[in-house]
VOZADO-537032 format. One line per field, with one value per residue (C-alpha): x, y, z; residue number from 1; residue in one letter. Coordinates in steps of 0.05 Angstrom, whole numbers. Each point is the difference from the previous one (the first is absolute). Example, Ala and Ser with C-alpha at 12.3 -4.5 7.8 and 13.67 -1.06 7.14 Angstrom:
# VOZADO-537032
x	[246 27]
y	[-90 69]
z	[156 -13]
pos	[1 2]
code	[A S]
END
This chain:
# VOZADO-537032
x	[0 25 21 -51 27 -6 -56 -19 -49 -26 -78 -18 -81 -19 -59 -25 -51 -50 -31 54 59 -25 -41 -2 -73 -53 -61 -38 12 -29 54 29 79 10 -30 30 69 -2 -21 71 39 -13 23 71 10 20 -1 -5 -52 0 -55 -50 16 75 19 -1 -42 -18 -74 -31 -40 -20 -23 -33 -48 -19 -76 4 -26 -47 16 -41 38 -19 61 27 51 47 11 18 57 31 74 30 49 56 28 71 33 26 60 -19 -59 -5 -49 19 -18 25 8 66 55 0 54 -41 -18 -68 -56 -34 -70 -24 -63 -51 31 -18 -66 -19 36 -14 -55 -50 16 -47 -47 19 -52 25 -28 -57 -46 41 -14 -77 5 -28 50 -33 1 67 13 -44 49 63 -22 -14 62 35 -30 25 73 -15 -21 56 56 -32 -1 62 35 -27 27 9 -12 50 34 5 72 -4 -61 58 -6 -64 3 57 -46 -50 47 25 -73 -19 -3 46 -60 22 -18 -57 -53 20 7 -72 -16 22 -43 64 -3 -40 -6 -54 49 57 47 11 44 -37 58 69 52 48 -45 12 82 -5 -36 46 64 -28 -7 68 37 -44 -34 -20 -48 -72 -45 -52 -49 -34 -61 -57 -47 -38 58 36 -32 21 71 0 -23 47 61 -19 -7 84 20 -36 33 -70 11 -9 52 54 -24 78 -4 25 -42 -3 -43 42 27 82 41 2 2 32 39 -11 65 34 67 -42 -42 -67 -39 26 12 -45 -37 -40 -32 -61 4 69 27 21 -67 2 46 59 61 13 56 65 14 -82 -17 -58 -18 -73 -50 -30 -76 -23 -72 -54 -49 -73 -23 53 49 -46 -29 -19 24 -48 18 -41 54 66 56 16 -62 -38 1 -24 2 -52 15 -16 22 51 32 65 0 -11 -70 -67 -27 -70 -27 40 31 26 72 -4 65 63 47 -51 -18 75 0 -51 31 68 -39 -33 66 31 -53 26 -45 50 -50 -67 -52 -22 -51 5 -45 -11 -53 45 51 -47 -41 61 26 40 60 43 -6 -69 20 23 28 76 23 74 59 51 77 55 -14 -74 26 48 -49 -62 -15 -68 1 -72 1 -55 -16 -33 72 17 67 -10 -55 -21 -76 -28 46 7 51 -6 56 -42 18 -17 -50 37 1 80 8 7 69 20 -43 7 42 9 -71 -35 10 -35 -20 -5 -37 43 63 -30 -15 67 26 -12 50 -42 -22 66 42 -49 8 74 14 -39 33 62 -33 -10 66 34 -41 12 78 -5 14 -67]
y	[0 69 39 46 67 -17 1 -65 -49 -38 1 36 -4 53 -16 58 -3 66 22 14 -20 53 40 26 5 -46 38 -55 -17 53 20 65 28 -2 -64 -40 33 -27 -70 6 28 -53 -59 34 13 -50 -25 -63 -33 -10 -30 54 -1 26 71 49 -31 57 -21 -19 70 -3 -69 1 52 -39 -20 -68 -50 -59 -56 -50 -52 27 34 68 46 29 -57 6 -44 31 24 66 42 52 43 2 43 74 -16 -54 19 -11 -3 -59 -60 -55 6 34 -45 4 -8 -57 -30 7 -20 63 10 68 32 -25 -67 3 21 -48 -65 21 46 0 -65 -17 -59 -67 12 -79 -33 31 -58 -47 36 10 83 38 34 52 16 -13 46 60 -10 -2 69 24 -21 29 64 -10 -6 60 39 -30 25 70 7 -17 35 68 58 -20 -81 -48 9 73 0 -31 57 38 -60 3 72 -16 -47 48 58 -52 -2 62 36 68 54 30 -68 -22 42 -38 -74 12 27 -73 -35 -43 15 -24 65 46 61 -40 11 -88 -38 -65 -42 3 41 -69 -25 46 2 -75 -7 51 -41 -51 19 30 -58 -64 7 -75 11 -3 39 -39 32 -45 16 -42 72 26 59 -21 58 53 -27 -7 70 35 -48 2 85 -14 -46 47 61 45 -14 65 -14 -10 49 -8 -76 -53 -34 -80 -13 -25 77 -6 -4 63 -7 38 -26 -80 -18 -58 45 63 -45 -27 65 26 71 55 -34 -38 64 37 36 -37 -34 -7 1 -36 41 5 -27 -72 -21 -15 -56 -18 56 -33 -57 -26 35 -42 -1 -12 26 -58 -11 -18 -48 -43 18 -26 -66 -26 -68 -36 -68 -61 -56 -6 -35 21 -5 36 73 33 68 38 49 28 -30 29 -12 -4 77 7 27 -27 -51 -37 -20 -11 -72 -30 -27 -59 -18 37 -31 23 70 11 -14 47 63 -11 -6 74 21 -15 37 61 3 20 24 -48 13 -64 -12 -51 -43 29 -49 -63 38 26 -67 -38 38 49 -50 11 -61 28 68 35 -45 2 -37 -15 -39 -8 -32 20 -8 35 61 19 3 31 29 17 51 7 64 -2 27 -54 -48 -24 2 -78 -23 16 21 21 -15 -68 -8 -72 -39 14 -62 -50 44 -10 51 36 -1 66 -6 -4 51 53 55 -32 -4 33 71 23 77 49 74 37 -21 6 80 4 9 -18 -64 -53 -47 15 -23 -64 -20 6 -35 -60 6 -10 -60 -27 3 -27 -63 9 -6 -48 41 -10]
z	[0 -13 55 37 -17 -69 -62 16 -46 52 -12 63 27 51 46 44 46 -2 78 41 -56 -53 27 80 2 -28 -15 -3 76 17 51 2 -10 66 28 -68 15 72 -24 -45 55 60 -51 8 69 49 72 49 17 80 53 12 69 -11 18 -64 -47 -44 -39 70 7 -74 -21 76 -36 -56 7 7 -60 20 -66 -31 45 64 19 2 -21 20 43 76 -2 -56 -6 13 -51 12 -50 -12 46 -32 -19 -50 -39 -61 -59 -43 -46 49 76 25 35 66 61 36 -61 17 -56 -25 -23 -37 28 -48 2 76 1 -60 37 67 24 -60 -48 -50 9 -51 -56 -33 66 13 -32 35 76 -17 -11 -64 -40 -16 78 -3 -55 36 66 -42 -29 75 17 -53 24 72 -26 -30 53 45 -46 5 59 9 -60 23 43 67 -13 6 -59 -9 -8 -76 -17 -36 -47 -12 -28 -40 -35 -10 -24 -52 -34 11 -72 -1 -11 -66 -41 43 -40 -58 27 30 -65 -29 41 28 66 55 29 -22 1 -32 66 13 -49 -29 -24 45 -31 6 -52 -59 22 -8 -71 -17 19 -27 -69 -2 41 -17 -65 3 59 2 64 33 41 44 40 55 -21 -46 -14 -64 -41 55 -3 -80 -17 35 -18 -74 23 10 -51 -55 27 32 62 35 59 -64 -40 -40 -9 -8 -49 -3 -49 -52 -20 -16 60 43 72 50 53 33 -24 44 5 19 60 9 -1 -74 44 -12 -54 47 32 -17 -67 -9 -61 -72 -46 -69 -51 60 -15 21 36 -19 -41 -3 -68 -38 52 -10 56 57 2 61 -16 30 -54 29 -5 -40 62 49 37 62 40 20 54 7 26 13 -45 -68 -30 57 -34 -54 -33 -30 -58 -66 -59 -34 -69 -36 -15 82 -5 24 -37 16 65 72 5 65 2 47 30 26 -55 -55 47 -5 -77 -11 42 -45 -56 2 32 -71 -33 41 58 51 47 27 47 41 52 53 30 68 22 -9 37 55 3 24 52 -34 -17 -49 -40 -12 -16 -64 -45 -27 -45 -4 -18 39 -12 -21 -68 2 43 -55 -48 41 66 29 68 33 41 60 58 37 -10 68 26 20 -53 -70 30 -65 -55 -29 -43 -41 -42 -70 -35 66 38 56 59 11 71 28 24 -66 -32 47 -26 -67 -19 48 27 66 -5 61 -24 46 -34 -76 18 31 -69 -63 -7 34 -59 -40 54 19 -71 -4 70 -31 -66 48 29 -66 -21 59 -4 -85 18 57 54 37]
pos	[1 2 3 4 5 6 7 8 9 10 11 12 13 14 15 16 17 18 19 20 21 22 23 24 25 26 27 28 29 30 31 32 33 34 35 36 37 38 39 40 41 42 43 44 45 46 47 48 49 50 51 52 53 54 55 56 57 58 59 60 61 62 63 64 65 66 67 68 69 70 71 72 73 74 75 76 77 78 79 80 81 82 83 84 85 86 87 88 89 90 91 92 93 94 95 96 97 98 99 100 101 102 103 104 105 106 107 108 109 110 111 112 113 114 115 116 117 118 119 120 121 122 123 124 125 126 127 128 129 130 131 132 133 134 135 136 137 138 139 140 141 142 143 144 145 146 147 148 149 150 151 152 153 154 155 156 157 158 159 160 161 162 163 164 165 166 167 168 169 170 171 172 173 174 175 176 177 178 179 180 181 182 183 184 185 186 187 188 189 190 191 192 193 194 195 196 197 198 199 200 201 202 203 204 205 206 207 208 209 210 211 212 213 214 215 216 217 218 219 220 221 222 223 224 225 226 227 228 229 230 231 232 233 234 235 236 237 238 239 240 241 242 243 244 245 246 247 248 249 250 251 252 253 254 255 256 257 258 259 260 261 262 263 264 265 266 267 268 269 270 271 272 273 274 275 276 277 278 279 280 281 282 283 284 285 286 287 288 289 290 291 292 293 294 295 296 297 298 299 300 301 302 303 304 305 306 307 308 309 310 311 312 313 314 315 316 317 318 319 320 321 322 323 324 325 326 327 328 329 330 331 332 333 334 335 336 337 338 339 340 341 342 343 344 345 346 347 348 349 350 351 352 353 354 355 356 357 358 359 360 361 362 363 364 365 366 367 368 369 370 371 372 373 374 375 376 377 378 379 380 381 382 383 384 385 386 387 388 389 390 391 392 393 394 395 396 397 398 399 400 401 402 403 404 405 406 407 408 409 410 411 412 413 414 415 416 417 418 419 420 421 422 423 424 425 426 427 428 429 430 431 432 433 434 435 436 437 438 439 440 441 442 443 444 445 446 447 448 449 450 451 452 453 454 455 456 457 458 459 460 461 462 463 464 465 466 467 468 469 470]
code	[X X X X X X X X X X X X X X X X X X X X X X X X X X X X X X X X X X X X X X X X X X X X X X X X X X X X X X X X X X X X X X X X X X X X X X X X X X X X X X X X X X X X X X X X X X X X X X X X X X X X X X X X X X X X X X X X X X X X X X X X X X X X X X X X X X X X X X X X X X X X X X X X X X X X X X X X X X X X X X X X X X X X X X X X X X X X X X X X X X X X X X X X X X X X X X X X X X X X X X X X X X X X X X X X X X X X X X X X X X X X X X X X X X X X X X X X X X X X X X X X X X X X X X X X X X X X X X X X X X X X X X X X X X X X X X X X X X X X X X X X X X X X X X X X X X X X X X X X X X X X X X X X X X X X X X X X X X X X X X X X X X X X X X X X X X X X X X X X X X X X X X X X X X X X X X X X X X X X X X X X X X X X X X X X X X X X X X X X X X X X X X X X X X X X X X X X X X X X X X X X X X X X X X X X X X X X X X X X X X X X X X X X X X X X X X X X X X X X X X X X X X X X X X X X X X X X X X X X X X X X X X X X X X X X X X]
END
C-alpha cells in the first residue's frame, strides 16, 4: 500500500453517521441547542463509579431529584441500591474520545455511560415476550427513561451542578455552530439552516474540510451518509449546496461537482485542515489555479444524486443472507432506470455499491433499519450494516471507515461491520479504529480536522496490518 502522506489509490468508503456525527442538533428530536449539546458533552467526561454511601459522590443531590419511574416489571428507577459517581478531580479533566489514564489505574466511565448502565438503564425490549410484559409498554418506559437521563445530565451540566467546571465546553461547542452575523441573512435565506434567523450551522464545519481533502488527497473515495431518521434530504441539500459551489457559508468555493481541479488548501504537507480554506467564505472556487504538479487533473464530483444515490437496509436474520437493500434501479449510464429492486445479500449489496461507485457516484445517501437495531437491544450486530474485507490483501486494495457517535469505547453498540463475502460479523477488537471510528461533538467543533485525521489514523492502521506490522 502506498504510504499515507501520499495520493494514494486505495478505494476508500466513508461512512458518517448524521445526529450527533454531522450535525449537533437533530431537529427532528425535538431537543433544543442546549439540551442536545449536553447529551454530546457528558459522553466525554469521565469519573468513577463508587458505593453511594462513599464520601464525595458528586450526582447524589441531582439524580436524588429525579421523579422516580414505576416500569412495566414492577420496579423502579432510579433504583435505591444503585451506585454512586465522582468526577475526576481538577487536575485531570479532560474532554476526550476514550477515558484518560489514571495513577490508580482505576476503570473510568463517562457521565452518560453512568447514568445509562447505572441509574436509569433501559429495560431488555428482546425478552419482554419471554417475561410476560407488552413491548409496547416497554417501549413507552424506555422513552420515559430516556427523558430522565436527560433531565439528569441537565441538571448536572448547568451552573452550579456537579459538573460546572466543564460548562466552558459546552459554549465552545456552541460558539463553533453559531453562524458569524454578516452571512446568516443569507444561509437563512437558503433555507439550510435549522434556525429560523440563519444564526446555527446545520452540517459541522469538519464535514466540508473533509470532502474537501478528500477530493484533493483521495480521489478514489466515495461518501456515505448513513442515517436511523428521516433526515437524508436535510443533509443532501445543503452538501450538494457545497459540492456545487452556493453554499452561502463558502460563498468562494470550492466546487466538487466534477468542475477541473481547483481547491484551496487540504494538502497532506499543509495539515489536516487545508489552512484558511476550511473557514467560512474560504477557498479556491473553480477557474483557480491548481496545485503544483496536478494542472488539468479531472474534478471530483461528490454531488449525491437522489434518488439513484440513495437506499435503505433493511434486516430480517442474521448470517449472510439475512440483509437486504432497497434502491432504485439504476443503469449503465448511472441514471434511474425502472422500478426499485432489492439486493438480497451482503456479497451481492457490496457488488451493487461498487457498481454505482464506478458509474461515478462518489457520494450515497443510506437509511438504516432502526427497528431491527432498536428491537434487539441496541447491539451492534443489529445495527448499521458495514460491509468489509479485511486482510492484508483486501486492505491494500479498499478501506471502509464508519464514523459514529454512538461507537463504544468497549463494544461496536450500533455499527456492525460484516466480512461481505462470508457475512460474518468482525469482532470489534479488530475493527475498532480500522473500521470503525467513535465521534465525540465537542472534539469535531474543536476544529475543523476531526474526520480528516480519523480517516488518516485508520489509513495508518491499514497499512501497518498491509505491511505486517500489526
Amino acid at each position: 500500500a502506498a504510504a499515507v502522506g501520499s495520493l494514494t489509490t486505495r478505494r476508500l468508503w466513508v461512512h458518517l453517521d448524521v445526529n450527533k456525527t454531522l450535525i449537533g442538533v437533530d431537529p427532528a428530536s425535538g431537543q433544543d441547542v442546549h439540551t442536545a449539546l449536553v447529551g454530546s458533552l457528558g459522553k466525554c467526561v469521565f469519573g468513577r463509579v463508587r458505593d453511594r454511601s462513599e464520601h464525595g459522590c458528586d450526582l447524589s443531590e441531582a439524580i436524588d431529584s429525579i421523579p422516580r419511574l414505576s416500569l412495566p416489571d414492577g420496579s423502579e428507577l432510579p433504583s435505591k441500591e444503585r451506585k454512586g459517581f465522582r468526577f475526576l478531580a481538577e487536575g485531570e479533566d479532560s474532554v476526550a474520545l476514550e477515558p484518560p489514564a489514571v495513577a490508580d489505574g482505576a476503570t473510568l466511565h463517562s457521565l452518560v455511560g453512568f447514568l445509562e448502565r447505572e441509574v436509569l438503564p433501559y429495560m431488555e425490549e428482546a425478552s419482554a415476550d419471554a417475561r410476560g410484559l407488552v413491548r409496547s409498554e416497554v417501549r413507552a418506559a424506555n422513552e420515559a427513561i430516556k427523558t430522565a437521563r436527560r433531565a439528569a445530565l441537565d441538571l448536572v451540566l448547568r451552573p452550579g451542578g456537579a459538573a460546572a467546571r466543564f460548562l466552558p465546553h459546552l459554549q465552545a461547542m456552541k460558539d463553533a455552530l453559531a453562524v458569524p452575523p454578516a452571512l446568516a441573512p443569507a444561509y437563512a435565506a437558503s433555507g439550510l439552516s435549522h434556525a429560523a434567523d440563519g444564526s446555527l450551522r446545520f452540517l459541522c464545519p469538519a464535514y466540508f474540510t473533509l470532502l474537501q481533502w478528500l477530493a484533493r488527497n483521495r480521489p478514489e473515495s466515495t461518501v456515505v451518509i448513513r442515517t436511523f431518521g428521516t433526515d437524508l434530504p436535510e443533509v443532501v441539500a445543503e452538501h450538494n449546496a457545497f459540492c456545487e459551489g452556493r453554499h452561502p457559508l463558502y460563498p468562494a468555493g470550492p466546487r466538487l461537482d466534477g468542475s477541473p481541479f481547483a481547491i484551496g488548501g487540504g494538502s497532506e504537507g499543509r495539515g489536516a485542515t487545508g489552512g484558511p480554506a476550511a473557514g467560512p467564505g474560504a477557498g479556491a472556487g473553480a477557474g483557480a489555479a491548481p496545485p503544483e504538479g496536478e494542472a488539468g487533473r479531472p474534478g471530483v464530483d461528490f454531488r449525491l444524486r437522489c434518488p439513484e444515490g440513495t437506499g435503505a437496509m433493511l434486516r430480517f436474520a442474521d448470517g449472510p443472507m439475512g440483509t437486504a437493500m432497497s434502491t432504485v434501479r439504476v443503469g449503465a449510464e448511472g441514471k434511474g432506470a425502472g422500478p426499485a429492486q432489492v439486493v438480497v445479500g451482503t456479497a451481492a449489496i457490496h457488488e451493487e455499491l461498487e457498481r454505482r461507485r464506478a458509474l461515478g457516484m462518489r457520494a450515497m445517501g443510506i437509511q438504516d433499519h432502526y427497528r431491527w437495531w432498536k428491537s434487539h437491544d441496541e447491539v451492534g450486530e443489529a445495527g448499521k450494516v458495514l460491509l468489509v474485507k479485511d486482510g492484508p490483501a483486501a486492505l491494500s486494495e479498499e478501506l471502509s471507515v464508519f464514523f459514529d457517535d454512538n461507537i463504544g469505547g468497549h463494544r461496536a453498540k450500533i455499527v456492525d461491520a460484516r466480512d461481505y463475502t462470508t457475512g460474518e460479523p468482525v469482532p470489534f477488537s479488530r475493527s475498532k479504529g480500522l473500521f470503525l471510528r467513535k465521534v465525540a461533538m465537542p472534539l469535531v467543533l474543536k476544529g475543523d480536522s476531526f474526520f480528516v485525521d480519523g480517516v488518516r489514523d485508520a489509513e495508518r492502521r491499514a497499512d501497518a496490518i498491509v505491511n505486517g506490522e500489526a
